[in-house]
C-alpha positions as semicolon CSV with decimal commas, in nm:
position;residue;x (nm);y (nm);z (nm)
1;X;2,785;-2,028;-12,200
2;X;2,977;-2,262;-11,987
3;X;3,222;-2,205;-11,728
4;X;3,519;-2,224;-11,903
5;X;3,443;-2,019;-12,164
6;X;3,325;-1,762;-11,860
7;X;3,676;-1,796;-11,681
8;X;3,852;-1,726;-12,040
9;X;3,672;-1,427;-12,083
10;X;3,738;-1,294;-11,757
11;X;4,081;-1,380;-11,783
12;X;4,110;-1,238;-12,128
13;X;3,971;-0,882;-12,020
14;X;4,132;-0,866;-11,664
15;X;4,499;-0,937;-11,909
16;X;4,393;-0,668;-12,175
17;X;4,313;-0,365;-11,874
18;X;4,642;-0,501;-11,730
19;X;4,827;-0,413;-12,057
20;X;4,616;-0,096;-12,095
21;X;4,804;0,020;-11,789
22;X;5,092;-0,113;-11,847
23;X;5,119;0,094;-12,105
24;X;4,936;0,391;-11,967
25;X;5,233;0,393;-11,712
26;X;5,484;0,370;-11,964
27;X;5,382;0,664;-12,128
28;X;5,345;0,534;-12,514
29;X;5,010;0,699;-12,539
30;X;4,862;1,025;-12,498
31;X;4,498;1,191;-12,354
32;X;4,305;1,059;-12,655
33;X;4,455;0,706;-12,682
34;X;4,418;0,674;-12,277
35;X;4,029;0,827;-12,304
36;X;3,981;0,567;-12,553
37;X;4,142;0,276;-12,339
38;X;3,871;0,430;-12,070
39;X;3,572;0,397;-12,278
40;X;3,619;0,049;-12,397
41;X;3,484;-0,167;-12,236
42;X;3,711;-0,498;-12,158
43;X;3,589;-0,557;-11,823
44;X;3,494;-0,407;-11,494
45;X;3,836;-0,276;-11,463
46;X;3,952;-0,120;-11,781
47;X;3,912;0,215;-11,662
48;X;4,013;0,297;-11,312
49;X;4,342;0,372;-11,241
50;X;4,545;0,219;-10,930
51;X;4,403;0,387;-10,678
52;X;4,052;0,345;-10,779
53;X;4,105;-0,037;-10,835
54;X;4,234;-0,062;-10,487
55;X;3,975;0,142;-10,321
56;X;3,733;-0,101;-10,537
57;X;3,872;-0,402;-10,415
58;X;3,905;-0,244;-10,060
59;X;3,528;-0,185;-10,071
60;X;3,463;-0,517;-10,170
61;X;3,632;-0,703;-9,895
62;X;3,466;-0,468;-9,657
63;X;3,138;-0,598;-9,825
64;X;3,230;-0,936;-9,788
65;X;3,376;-0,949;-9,418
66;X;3,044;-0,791;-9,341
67;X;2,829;-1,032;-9,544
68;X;3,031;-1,338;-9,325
69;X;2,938;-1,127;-9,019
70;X;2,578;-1,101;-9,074
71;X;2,617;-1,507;-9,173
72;X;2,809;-1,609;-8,872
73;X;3,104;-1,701;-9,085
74;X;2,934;-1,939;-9,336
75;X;2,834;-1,840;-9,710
76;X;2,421;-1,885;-9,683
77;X;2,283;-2,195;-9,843
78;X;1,919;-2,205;-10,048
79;X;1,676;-2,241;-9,822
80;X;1,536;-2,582;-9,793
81;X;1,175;-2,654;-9,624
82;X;1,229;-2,773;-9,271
83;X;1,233;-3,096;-9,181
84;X;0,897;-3,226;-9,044
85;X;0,950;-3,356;-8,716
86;X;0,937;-3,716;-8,692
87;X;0,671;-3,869;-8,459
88;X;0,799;-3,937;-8,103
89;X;0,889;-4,351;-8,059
90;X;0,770;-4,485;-7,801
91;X;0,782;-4,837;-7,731
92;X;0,398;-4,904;-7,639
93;X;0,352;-4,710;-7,958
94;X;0,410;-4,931;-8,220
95;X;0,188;-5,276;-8,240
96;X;0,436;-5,455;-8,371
97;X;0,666;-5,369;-8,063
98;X;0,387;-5,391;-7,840
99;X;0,316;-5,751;-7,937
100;X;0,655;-5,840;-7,918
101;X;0,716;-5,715;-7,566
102;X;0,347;-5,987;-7,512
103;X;0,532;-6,226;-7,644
104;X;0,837;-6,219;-7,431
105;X;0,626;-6,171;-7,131
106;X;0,784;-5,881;-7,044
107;X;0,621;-5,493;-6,936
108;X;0,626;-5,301;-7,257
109;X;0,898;-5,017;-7,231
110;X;1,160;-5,261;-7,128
111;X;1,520;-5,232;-7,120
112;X;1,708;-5,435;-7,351
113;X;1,866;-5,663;-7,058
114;X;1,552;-5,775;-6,938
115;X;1,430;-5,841;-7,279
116;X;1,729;-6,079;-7,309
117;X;1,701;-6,202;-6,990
118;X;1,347;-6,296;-7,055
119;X;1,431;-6,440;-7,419
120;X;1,699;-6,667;-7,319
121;X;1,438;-6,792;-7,004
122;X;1,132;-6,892;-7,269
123;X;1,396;-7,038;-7,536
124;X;1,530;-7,271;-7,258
125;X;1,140;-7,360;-7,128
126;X;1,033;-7,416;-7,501
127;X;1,294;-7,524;-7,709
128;X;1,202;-7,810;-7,952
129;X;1,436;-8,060;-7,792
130;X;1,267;-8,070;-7,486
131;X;0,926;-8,145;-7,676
132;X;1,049;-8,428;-7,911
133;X;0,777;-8,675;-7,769
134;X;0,544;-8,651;-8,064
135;X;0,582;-8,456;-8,444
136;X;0,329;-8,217;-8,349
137;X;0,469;-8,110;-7,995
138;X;0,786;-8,069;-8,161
139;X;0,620;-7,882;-8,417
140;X;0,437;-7,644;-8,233
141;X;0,752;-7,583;-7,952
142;X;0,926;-7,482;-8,341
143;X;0,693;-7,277;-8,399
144;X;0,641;-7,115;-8,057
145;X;1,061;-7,072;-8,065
146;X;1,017;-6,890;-8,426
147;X;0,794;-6,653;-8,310
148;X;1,005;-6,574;-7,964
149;X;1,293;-6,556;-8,185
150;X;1,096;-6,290;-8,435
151;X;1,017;-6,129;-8,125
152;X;1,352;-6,051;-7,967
153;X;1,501;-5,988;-8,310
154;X;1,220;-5,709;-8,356
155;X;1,284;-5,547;-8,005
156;X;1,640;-5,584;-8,035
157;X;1,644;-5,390;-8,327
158;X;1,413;-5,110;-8,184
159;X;1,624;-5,136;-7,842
160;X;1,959;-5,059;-7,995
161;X;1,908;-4,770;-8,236
């Protein structure tokens, strides 16, 4: 059944006890037609009278103030499994990292300044325009720079998170 259809019918039979005593109160009916109101069965309602629908609905906010209590003021969620814990980082840890600090020249565990610091010094010893003199210096100071480069990218990543 879906949830409109749900809400209709609760509206419908919270309406029809309403009329019941409406017209309880007015006093169109007598002991059998107000016995009969009673034993139908329109909703949770149809047959208390004032006083038992507000001692009802006192005993359910009781209910619920206590329920909030117990639950620290939030409604409970379905339980999820916990969260495994994710291995500690540490920046020896990882290879990758660990070869990168190598190839910076720099003690593994480093702050991020002196991996800069350290970056920026090799770039300026090895960059390609300094080793112009033949096609394969300037191709291996290229590839020497690409690989510093990969490096510092890699540990500036893991650095800033």
């Amino acid at each position: 059944m879906s949830i409109s259809k749900r809400l209709i019918d609760l509206a419908r039979a919270e309406l029809n006890s309403l009329l019941d005593r409406a017209a309880a109160r007015a006093g169109d009916g007598d002991d059998d037609d107000r016995e009969f109101r009673r034993s139908r069965d329109d909703g949770d309602f149809a047959g208390m009278s004032d006083t038992e629908l507000a001692a009802e609905i006192e005993r359910r906010r009781l209910a619920r103030e206590e329920v909030d209590e117990v639950l620290g003021g939030k409604r409970r969620r379905p339980e999820t499994p916990p969260r495994r814990p994710s291995p500690p980082r540490t920046a020896a840890g990882d290879d990758a990292i660990r070869r990168a600090y190598a190839s910076l020249e720099v003690p593994a565990g480093s702050d991020f300044e002196t991996v800069r610091k350290s970056y920026r010094r090799l770039m300026r010893k090895y960059h390609p325009d300094l080793h112009g003199g033949t096609p394969e210096q300037s191709r291996a100071a290229t590839e020497h720079t690409q690989r510093l480069t990969q490096a510092y990218k890699t540990l500036e990543k893991h650095l800033r998170r």
